[in-house]
C-alpha positions as CSV (number, residue, x, y, z in Angstrom):
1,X,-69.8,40.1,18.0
2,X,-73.3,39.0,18.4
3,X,-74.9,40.0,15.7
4,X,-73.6,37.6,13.4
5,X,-73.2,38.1,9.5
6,X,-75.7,40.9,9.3
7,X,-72.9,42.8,11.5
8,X,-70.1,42.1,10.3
9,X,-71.6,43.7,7.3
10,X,-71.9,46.7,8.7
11,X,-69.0,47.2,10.1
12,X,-67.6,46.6,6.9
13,X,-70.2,49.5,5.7
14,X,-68.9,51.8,8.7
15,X,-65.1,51.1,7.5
16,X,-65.9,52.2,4.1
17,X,-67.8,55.2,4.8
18,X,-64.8,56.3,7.1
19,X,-62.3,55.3,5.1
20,X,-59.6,58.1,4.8
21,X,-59.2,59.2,1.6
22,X,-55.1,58.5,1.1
23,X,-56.3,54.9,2.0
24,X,-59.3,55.2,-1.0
25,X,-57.4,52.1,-2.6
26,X,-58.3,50.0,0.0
27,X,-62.4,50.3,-1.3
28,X,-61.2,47.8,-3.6
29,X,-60.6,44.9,-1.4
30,X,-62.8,45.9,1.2
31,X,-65.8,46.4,-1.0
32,X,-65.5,42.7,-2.6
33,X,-64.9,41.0,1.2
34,X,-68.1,43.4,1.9
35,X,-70.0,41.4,-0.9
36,X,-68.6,38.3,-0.9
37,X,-69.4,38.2,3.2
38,X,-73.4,38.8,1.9
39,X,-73.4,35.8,-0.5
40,X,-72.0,33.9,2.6
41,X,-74.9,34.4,4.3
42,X,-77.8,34.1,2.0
43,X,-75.7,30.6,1.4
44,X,-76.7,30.4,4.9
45,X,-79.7,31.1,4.6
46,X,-80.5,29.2,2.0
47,X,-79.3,25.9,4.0
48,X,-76.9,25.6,1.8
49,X,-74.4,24.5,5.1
50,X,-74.5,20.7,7.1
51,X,-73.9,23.1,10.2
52,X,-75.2,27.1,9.9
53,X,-74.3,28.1,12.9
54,X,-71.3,26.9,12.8
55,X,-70.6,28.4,9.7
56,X,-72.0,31.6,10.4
57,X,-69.8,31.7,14.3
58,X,-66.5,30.5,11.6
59,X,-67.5,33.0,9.2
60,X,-68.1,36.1,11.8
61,X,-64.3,34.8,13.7
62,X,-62.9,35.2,9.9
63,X,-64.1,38.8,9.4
64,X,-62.3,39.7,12.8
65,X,-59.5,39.2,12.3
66,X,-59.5,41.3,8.7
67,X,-61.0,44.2,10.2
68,X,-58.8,43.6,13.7
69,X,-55.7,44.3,10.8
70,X,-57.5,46.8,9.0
71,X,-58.0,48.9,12.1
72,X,-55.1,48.1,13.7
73,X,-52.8,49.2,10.4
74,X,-54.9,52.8,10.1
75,X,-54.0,53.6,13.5
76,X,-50.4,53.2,13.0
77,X,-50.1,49.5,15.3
78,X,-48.5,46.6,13.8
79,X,-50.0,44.4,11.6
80,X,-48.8,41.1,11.1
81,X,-46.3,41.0,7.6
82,X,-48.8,39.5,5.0
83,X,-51.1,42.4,6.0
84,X,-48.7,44.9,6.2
85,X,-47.0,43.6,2.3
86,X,-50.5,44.0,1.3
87,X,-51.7,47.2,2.9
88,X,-48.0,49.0,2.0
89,X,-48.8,47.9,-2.1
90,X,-48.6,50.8,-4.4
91,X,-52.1,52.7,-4.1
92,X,-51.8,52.3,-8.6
93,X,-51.6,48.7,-8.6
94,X,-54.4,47.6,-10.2
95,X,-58.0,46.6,-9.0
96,X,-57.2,42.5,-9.6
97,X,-54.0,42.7,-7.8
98,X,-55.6,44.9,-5.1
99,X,-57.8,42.6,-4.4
100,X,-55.9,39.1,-4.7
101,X,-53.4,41.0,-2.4
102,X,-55.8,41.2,0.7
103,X,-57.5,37.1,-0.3
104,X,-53.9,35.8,0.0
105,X,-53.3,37.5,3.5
106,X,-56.9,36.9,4.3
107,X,-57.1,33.2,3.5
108,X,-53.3,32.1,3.7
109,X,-53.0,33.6,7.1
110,X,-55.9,34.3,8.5
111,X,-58.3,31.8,7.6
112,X,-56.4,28.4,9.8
113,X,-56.8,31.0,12.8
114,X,-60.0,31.1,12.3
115,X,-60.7,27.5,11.9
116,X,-59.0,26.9,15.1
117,X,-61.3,29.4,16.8
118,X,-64.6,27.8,16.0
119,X,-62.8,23.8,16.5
120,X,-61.7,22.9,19.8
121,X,-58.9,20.3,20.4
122,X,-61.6,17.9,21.3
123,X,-63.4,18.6,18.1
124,X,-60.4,17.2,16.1
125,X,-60.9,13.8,18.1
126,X,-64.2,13.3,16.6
127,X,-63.5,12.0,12.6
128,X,-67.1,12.6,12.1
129,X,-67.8,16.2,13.0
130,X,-64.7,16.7,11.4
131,X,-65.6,15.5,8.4
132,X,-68.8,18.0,8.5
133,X,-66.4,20.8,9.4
134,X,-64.3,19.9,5.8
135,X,-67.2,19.6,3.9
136,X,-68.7,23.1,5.2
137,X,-65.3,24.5,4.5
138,X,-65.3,22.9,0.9
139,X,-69.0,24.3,0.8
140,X,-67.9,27.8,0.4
141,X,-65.8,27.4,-2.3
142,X,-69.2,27.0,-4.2
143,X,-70.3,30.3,-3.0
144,X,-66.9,32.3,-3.7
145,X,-67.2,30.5,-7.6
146,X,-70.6,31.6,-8.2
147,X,-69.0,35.6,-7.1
148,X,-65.8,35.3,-9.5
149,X,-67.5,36.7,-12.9
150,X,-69.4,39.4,-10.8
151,X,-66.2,40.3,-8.9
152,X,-64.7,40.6,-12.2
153,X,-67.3,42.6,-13.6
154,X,-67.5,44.8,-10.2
155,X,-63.8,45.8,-10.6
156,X,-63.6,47.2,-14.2
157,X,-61.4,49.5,-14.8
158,X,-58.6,50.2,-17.5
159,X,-58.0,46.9,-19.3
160,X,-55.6,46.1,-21.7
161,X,-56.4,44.5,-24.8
162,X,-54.5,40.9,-23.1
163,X,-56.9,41.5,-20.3
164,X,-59.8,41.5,-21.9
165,X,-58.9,38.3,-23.5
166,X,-57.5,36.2,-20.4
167,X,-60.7,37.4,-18.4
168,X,-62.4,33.5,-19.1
169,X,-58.9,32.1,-18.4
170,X,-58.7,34.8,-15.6
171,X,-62.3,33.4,-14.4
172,X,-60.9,29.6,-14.6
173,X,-57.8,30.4,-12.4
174,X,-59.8,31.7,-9.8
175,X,-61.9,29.1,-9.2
176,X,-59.0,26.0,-9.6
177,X,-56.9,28.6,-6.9
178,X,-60.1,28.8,-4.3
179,X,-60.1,25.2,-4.3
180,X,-56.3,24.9,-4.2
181,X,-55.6,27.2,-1.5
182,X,-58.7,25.8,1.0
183,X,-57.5,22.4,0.4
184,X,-54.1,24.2,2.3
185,X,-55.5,25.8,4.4
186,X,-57.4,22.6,5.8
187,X,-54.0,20.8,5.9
188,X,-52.3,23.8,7.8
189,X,-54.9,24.1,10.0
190,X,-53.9,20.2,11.1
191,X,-50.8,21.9,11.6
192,X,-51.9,24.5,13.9
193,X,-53.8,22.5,16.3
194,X,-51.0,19.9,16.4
195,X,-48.4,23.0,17.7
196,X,-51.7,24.4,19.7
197,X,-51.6,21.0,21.9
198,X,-47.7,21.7,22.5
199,X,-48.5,24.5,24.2
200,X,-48.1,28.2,22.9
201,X,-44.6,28.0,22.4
202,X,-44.7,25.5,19.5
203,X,-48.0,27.1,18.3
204,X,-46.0,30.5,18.0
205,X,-43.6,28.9,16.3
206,X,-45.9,27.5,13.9
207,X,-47.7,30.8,13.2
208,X,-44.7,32.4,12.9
209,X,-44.0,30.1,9.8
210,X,-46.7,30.4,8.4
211,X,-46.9,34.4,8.6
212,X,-43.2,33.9,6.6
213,X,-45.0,31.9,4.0
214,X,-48.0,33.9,3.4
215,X,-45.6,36.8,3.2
216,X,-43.7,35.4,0.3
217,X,-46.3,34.7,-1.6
218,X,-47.9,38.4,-1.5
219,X,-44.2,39.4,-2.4
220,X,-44.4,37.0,-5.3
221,X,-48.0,38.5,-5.9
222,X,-46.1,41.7,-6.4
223,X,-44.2,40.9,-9.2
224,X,-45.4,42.3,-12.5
225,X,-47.5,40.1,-14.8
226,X,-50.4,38.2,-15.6
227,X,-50.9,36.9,-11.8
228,X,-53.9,35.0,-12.2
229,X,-52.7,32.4,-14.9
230,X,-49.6,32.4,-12.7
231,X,-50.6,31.2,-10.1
232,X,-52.5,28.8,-12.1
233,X,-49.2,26.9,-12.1
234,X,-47.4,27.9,-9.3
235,X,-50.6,27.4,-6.8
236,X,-52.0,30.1,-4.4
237,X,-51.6,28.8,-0.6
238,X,-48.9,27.6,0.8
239,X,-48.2,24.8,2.3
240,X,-46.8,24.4,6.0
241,X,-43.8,21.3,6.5
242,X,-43.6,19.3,8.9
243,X,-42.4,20.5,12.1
244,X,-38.5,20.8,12.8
C-alpha cells in the first residue's frame, strides 16, 4: 500500500460502503478503527511522532492485517481464532463490547506482528533507535486517550441507568487498559523477534501462543458484565511466558 494513511482510510470507507447488510454490526468496530486511524494521522501530521514515517509505514502494516481478516472472514477463508471469536459475537451485543471485541484481537494479536514488520532483527541491536521506536509506540496512546470520550459519545445507544453512571469510570478504564495492554504488547513483541531469529519454527510456535491467549481473553470479553471496570483489574493484554 502506497498511499499511506490517507488510503488505508479509504479502504476502510470502501469496506463500509460494501458492507453486507447481515454483517451491519460490524459498522461498529470498523467505523471507530475508521476514526481512530484519522486522528493517527493528523498526530502525524502535527509532528507529534520522533519518527513519522516510521510511524505512518507501522501504522499502514497495522491496518493490513485488520482488513486482511476482515476480508478474509466475509469471503468464508479462515481467520485466525481471536478474529474469528470476535467476528462470530452475537450481532446484539452491545456497541462497547462490539467494539472492545475487535481492539483486543486488533492490539493483542495483531499489533506485535506489526511491530515486527516495520523492525528488523538488526533494528533490535541498536538500544537507541529502539528506544525511539518505544516511545513512538507509547506516543499513540496519547492519541487513542484524547478519542475515548468521543468514542463513547460516537457509540450511543440504549444505556442503562448503571451505564450512564460508570461512563467517567468507563472513560478511566480505557485509558489505564491502552496503556496496559501496549506496555504487553511491547514486551511480546521482544518475544516475537526472539522466536523470529530461531527460525520460523519457533516463531510459529510463539504466534501460536499468543493467538491462544488473545483468544481467551475475547472469550473472557464475552462474559456478561460491566467489562470495562473489569478489566480495570484483571488487565486487557496478555502476557506471553517465557519460552518452553
Amino acid at each position: 500500500m502506497n498511499d499511506g494513511i490517507a488510503g488505508v482510510v479509504a479502504l476502510m470507507r470502501q469496506r463500509l460502503d460494501e458492507l453486507p447488510t447481515e454483517f451491519e454490526h460490524r459498522r461498529i468496530f470498523l467505523g471507530t478503527y475508521l476514526r481512530t486511524t484519522q486522528a493517527v494521522g493528523t498526530a502525524i501530521e502535527r509532528a507529534c511522532f520522533e519518527d513519522p514515517e516510521w510511524v505512518e509505514d507501522w501504522d499502514v502494516k497495522f491496518a493490513e492485517l485488520y482488513l486482511d481478516a476482515h476480508d478474509a472472514d466475509l469471503a468464508g477463508r479462515s481467520t485466525a481464532r481471536p478474529w474469528r471469536l470476535a467476528f462470530d459475537a452475537p450481532a446484539d451485543l452491545p456497541p462497547l463490547r462490539h467494539v472492545l471485541l475487535g481492539i483486543n484481537a486488533h492490539v493483542n494479536y495483531d499489533l506485535p506482528q506489526a511491530l515486527l514488520a516495520v523492525i528488523s532483527d538488526e533494528d533490535f541491536t541498536d538500544a537507541g533507535l529502539m528506544d525511539r521506536r518505544r516511545r513512538d509506540h507509547e506516543r499513540i496512546d496519547g492519541v487513542l486517550a484524547e478519542r475515548v470520550g468521543a468514542e463513547d459519545n460516537a457509540l450511543g445507544g440504549a444505556r442503562s441507568l448503571v451505564d450512564r453512571v460508570l461512563t467517567p469510570l468507563n472513560r478511566l478504564s480505557s485509558q489505564r487498559f491502552l496503556r496496559e495492554s501496549r506496555q504487553k504488547v511491547w514486551h511480546n513483541t521482544a518475544e516475537l523477534q526472539r522466536a523470529r531469529l530461531d527460525g520460523p519454527t519457533a516463531y510459529a510456535t510463539r504466534l501460536a501462543e499468543l493467538e491462544l491467549l488473545s483468544a481467551a481473553k475475547i472469550a473472557d470479553l464475552l462474559r456478561p458484565g460491566q467489562v470495562l471496570l473489569r478489566l480495570a483489574i484483571t488487565g486487557f493484554g496478555v502476557t506471553l511466558p517465557p519460552p518452553a
